[in-house]
TORKOL-4160 file (C-alpha; in steps of 0.2 Angstrom, whole numbers, padded with zeros to 4 digits, m for minus):
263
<pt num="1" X="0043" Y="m0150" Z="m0263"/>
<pt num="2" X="0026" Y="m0155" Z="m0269"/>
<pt num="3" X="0009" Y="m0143" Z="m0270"/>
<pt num="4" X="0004" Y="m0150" Z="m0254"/>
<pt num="5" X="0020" Y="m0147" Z="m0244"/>
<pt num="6" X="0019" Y="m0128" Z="m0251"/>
<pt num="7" X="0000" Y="m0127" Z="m0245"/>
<pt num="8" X="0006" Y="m0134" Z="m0227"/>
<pt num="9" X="0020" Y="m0123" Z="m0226"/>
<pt num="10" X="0013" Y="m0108" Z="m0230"/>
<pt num="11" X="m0002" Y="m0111" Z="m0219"/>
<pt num="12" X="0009" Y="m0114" Z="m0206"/>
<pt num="13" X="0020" Y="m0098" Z="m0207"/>
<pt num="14" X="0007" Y="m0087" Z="m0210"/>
<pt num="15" X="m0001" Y="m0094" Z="m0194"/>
<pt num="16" X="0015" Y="m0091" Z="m0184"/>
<pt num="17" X="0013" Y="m0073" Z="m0192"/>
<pt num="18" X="m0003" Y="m0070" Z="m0187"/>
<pt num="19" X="0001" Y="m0078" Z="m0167"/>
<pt num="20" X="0018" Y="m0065" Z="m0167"/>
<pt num="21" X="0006" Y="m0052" Z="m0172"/>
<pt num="22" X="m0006" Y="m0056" Z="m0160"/>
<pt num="23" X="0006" Y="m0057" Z="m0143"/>
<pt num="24" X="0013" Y="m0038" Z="m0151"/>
<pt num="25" X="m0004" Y="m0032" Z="m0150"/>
<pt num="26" X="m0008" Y="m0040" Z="m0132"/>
<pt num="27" X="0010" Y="m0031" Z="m0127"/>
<pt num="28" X="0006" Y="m0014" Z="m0134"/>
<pt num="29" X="m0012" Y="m0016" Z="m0125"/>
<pt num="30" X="m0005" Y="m0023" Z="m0109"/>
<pt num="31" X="m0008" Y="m0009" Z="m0098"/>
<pt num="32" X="m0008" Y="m0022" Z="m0079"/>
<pt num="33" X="0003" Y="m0013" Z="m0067"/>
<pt num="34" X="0004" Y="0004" Z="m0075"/>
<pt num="35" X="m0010" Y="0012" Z="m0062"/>
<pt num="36" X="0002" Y="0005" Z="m0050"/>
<pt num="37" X="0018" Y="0014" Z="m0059"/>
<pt num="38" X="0007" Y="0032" Z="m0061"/>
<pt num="39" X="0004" Y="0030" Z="m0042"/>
<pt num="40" X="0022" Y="0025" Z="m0036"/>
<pt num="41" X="0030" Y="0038" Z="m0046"/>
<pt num="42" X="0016" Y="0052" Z="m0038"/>
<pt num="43" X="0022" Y="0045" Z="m0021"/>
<pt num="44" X="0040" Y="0045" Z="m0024"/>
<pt num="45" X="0040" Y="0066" Z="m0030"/>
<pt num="46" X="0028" Y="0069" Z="m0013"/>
<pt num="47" X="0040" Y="0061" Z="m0003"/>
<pt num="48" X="0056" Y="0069" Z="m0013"/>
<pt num="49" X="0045" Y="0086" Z="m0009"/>
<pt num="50" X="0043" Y="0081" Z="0011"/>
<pt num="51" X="0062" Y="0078" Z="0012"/>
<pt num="52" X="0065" Y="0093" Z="0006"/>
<pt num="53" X="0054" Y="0106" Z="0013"/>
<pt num="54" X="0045" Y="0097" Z="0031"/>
<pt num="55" X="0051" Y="0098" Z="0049"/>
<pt num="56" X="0063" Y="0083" Z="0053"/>
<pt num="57" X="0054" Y="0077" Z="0068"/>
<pt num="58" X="0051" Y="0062" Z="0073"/>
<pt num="59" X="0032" Y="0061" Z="0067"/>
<pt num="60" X="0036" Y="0066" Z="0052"/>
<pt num="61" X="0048" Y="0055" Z="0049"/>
<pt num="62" X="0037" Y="0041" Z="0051"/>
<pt num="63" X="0024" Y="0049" Z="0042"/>
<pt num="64" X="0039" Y="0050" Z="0027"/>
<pt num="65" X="0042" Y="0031" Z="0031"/>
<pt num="66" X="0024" Y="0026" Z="0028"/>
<pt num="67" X="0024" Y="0035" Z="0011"/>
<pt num="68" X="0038" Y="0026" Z="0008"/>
<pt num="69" X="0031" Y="0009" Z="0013"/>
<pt num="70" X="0019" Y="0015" Z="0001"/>
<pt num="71" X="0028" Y="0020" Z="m0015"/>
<pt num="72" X="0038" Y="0003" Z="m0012"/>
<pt num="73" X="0024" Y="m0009" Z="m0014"/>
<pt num="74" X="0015" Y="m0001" Z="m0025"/>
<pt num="75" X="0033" Y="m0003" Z="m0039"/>
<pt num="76" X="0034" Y="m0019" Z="m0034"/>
<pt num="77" X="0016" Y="m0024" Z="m0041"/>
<pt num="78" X="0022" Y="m0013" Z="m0056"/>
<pt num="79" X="0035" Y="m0027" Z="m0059"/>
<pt num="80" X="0027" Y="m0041" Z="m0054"/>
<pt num="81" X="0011" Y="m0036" Z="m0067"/>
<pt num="82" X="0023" Y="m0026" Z="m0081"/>
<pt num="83" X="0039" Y="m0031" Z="m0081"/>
<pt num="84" X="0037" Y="m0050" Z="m0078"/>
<pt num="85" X="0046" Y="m0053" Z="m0060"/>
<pt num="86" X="0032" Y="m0062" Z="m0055"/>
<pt num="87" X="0039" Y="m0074" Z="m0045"/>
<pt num="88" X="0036" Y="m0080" Z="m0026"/>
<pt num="89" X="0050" Y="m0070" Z="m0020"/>
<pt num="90" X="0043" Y="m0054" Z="m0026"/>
<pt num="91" X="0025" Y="m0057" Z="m0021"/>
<pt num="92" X="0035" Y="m0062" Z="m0003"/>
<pt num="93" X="0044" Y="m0046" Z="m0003"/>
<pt num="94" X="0028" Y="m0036" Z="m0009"/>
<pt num="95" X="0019" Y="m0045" Z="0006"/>
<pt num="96" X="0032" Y="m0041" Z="0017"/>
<pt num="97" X="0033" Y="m0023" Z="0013"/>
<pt num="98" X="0012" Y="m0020" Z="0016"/>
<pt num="99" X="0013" Y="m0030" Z="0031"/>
<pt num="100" X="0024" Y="m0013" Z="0040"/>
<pt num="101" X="0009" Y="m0003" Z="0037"/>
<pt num="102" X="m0002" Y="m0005" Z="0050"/>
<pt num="103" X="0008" Y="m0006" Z="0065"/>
<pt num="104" X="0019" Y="0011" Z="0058"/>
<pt num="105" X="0003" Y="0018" Z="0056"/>
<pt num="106" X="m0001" Y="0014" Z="0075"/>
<pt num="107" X="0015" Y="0023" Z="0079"/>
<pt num="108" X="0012" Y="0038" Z="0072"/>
<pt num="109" X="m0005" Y="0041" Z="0079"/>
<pt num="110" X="0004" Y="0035" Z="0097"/>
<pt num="111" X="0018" Y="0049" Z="0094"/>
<pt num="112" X="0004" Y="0060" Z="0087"/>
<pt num="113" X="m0003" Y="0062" Z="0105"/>
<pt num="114" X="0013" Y="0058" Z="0113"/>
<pt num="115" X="0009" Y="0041" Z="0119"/>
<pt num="116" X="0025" Y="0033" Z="0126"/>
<pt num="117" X="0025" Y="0014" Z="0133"/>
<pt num="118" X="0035" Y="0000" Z="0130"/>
<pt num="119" X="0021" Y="m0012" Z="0124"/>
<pt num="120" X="0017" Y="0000" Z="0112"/>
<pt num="121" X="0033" Y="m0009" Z="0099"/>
<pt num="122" X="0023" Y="m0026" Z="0102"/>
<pt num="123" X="0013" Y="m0020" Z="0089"/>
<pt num="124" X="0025" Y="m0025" Z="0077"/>
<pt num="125" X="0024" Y="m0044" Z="0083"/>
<pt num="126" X="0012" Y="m0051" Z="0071"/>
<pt num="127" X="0018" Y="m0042" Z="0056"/>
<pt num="128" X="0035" Y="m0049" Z="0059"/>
<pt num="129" X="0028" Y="m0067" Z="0066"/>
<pt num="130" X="0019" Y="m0069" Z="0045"/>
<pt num="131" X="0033" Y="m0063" Z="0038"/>
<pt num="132" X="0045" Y="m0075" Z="0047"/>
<pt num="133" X="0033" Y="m0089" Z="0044"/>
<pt num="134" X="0030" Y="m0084" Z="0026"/>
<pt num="135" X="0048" Y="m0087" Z="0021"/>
<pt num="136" X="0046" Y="m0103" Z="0025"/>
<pt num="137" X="0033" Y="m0107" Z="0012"/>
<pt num="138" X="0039" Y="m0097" Z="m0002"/>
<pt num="139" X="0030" Y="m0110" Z="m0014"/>
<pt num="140" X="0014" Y="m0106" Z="m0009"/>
<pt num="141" X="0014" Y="m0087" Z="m0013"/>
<pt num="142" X="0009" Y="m0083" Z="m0032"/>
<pt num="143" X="0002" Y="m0069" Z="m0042"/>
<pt num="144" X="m0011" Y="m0075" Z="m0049"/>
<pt num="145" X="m0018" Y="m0060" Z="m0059"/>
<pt num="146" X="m0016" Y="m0044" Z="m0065"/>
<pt num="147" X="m0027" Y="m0030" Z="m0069"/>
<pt num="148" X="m0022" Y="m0009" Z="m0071"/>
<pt num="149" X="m0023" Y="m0006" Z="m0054"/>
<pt num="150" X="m0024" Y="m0021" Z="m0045"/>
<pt num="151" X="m0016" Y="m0039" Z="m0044"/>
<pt num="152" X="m0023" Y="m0054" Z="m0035"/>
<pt num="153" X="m0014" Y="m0065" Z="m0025"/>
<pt num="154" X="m0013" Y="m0085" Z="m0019"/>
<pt num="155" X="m0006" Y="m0085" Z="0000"/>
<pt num="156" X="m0008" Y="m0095" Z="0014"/>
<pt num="157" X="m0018" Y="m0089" Z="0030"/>
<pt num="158" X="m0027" Y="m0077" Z="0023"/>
<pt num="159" X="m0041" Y="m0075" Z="0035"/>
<pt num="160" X="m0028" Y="m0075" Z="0050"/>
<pt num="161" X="m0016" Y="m0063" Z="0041"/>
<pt num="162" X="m0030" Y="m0050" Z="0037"/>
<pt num="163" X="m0037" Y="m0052" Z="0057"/>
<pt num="164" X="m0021" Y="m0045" Z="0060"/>
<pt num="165" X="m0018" Y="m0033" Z="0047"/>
<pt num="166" X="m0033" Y="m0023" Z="0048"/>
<pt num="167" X="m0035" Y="m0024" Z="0069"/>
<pt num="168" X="m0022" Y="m0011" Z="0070"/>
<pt num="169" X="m0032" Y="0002" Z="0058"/>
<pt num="170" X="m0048" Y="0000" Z="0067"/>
<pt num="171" X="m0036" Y="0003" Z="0084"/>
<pt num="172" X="m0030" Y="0017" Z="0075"/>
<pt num="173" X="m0047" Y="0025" Z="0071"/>
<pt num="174" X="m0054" Y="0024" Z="0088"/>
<pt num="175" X="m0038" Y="0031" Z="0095"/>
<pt num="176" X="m0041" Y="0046" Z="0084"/>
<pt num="177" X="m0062" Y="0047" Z="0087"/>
<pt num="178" X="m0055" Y="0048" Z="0108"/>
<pt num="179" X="m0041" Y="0060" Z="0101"/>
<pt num="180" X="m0052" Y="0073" Z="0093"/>
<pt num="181" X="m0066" Y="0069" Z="0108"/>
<pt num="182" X="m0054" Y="0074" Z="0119"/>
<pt num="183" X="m0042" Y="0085" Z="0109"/>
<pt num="184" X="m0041" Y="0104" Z="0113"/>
<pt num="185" X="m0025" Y="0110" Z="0104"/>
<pt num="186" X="m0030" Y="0114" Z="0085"/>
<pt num="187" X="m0016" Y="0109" Z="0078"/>
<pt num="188" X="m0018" Y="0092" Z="0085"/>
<pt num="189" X="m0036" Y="0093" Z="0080"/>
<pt num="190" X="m0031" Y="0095" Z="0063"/>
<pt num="191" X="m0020" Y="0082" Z="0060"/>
<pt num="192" X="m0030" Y="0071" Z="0068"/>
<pt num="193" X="m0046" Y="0074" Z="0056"/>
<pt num="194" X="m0034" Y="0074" Z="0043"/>
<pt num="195" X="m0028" Y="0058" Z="0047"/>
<pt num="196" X="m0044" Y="0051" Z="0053"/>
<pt num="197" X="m0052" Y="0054" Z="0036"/>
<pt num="198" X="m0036" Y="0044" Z="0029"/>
<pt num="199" X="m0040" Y="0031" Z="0039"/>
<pt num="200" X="m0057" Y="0029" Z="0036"/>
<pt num="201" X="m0056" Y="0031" Z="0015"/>
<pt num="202" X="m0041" Y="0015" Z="0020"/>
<pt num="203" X="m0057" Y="0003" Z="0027"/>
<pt num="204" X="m0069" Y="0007" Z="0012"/>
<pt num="205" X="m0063" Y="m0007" Z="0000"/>
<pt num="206" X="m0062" Y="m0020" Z="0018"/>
<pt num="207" X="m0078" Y="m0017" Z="0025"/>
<pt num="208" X="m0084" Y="m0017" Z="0005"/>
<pt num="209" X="m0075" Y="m0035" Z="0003"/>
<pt num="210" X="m0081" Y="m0041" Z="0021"/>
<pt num="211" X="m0100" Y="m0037" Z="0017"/>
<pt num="212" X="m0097" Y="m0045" Z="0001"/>
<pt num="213" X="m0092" Y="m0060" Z="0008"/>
<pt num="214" X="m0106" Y="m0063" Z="0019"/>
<pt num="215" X="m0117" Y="m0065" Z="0004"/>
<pt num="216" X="m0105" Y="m0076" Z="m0003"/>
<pt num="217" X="m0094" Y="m0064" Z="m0016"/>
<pt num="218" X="m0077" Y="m0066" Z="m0012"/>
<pt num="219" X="m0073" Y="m0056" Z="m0029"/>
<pt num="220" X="m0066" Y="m0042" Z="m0020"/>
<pt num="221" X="m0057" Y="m0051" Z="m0004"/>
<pt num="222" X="m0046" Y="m0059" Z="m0017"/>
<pt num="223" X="m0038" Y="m0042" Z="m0023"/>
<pt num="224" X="m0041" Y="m0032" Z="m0004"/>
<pt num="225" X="m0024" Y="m0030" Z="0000"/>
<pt num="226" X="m0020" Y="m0024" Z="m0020"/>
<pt num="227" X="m0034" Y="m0012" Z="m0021"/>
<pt num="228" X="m0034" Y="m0006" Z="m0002"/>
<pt num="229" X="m0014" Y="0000" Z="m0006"/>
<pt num="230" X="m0023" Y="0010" Z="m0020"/>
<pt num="231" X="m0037" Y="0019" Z="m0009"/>
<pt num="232" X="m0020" Y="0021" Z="0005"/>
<pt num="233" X="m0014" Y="0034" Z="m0010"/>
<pt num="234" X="m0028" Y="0047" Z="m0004"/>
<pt num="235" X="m0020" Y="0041" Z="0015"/>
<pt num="236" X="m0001" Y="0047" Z="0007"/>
<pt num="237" X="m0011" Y="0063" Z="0002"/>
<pt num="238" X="m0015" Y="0066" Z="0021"/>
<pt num="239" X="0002" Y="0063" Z="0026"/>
<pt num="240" X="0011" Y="0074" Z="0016"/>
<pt num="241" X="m0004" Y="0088" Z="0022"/>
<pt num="242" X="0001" Y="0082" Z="0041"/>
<pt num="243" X="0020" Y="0084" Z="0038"/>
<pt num="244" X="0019" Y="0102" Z="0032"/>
<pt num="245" X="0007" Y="0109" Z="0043"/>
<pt num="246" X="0018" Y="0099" Z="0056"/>
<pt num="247" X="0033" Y="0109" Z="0050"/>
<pt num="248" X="0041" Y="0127" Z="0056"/>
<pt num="249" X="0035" Y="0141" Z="0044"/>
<pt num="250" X="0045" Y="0156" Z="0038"/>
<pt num="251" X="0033" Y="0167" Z="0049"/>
<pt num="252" X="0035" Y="0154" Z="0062"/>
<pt num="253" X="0054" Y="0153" Z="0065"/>
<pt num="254" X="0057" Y="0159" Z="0081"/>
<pt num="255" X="0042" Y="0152" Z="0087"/>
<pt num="256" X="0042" Y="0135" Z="0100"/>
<pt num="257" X="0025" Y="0129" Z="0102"/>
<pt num="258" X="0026" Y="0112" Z="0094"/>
<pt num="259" X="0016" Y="0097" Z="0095"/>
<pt num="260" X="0024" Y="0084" Z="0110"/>
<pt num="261" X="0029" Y="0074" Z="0093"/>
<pt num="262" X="0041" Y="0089" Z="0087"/>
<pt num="263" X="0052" Y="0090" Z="0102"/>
């Protein structure tokens, strides 16, 4: 080997040094997804506690399944952004997931004030109508970024699917200004504020992203679904209040006054 084969060699080796050093430090400084993690992990010991020490009625088991809804998606950005399962199944799945949101959110509020109807499951036709359609053009999901706390998203209809994603939160935030109008039982009241303010802290980051994008920023409706998940962790705050007030006491044992939703 000549002097200029060495020069080349060496060059080259300590450039691949210098590039393996280089990814390590990017790896040791990748911190996409871990807000996610923090979050998912927070939700999963709340509902762990709900199981454990809330009533077993039916509105608090769907309060418990929306904290659940929760927690899920939020792990599945967490491996999508960290752990590298990035693909269009997984952004499918995590779309799939969120989509559940809206109308069990609607449900709870109807069992809230004990609203029984048969029309009221058609809620759920929408949500079940994109993710049907969505497994049919698995190709055209992908995660496109990745930040702490947030990830982007490439999808198809996204103006139609956020029509029907967010109609069923302002339905539920008129339903509890009516409910709290109207409302005389405190404790009905109380859940109702507390879910109320959930609710509205939920529509920040979309009324942010849709003002945004009247003056031509779509910066934020790119990452709406990502980031409203993350204001929904005050929201799983407010349930878990909901299901323990909504929940027997030791002082309270022998008593029956219980919300319609308890029996």
């Amino acid at each position: 080997m000549n002097l200029g084969e060495r020069v080349i060699t060496q060059s080259t080796t300590e450039q691949t040094q210098r590039t393996t050093e280089k990814n390590k430090d990017k790896q040791m400084n990748n911190w996409d997804g871990l807000g996610s993690l923090l979050i998912a992990c927070i939700e999963f010991i709340l509902l762990i506690n709900l199981v454990i020490f809330s009533g077993k009625n039916k509105f608090n088991k769907l309060a418990m399944m929306l904290i659940f809804i929760l927690m899920t998606y939020q792990l599945l950005e967490f491996l999508m952004c960290q752990a590298g399962l990035s693909s269009s199944l997984m952004a499918y799945f995590a779309f799939a997931v969120i989509s559940l949101l809206p109308p069990f959110n609607f449900i709870l509020v109807s069992e809230l004030y004990n609203f029984k109807s048969k029309a009221t499951d058609l809620i759920f036709l929408p949500a079940a109508a994109f993710i049907l359609y969505y497994s049919f053009v698995l190709d055209q999901f992908a995660v496109t970024s990745c930040a702490v706390l947030y990830a982007t998203y490439n999808y198809p209809l996204g103006d139609l699917y956020g029509l029907f994603y967010y109609t069923p939160t302002l339905a539920v935030i008129v339903f509890l200004v009516q409910g709290i109008k109207k409302g005389k039982d405190k404790k009905t009241l109380f859940i109702s504020k507390i879910l109320l303010t959930g609710n509205i802290i939920i529509s920040i980051p979309v009324v942010a992203a849709f003002i945004l994008m009247a003056t031509g920023d779509y910066y934020l409706i790119t990452k709406i679904e990502s980031i409203m998940c993350k204001f929904a962790f005050t929201y799983a705050l407010c349930l878990g209040v909901v299901c323990l007030y909504n929940s027997k006491r030791k002082n309270e044992r022998n008593n029956t006054e219980h919300l319609p939703c308890n029996k």
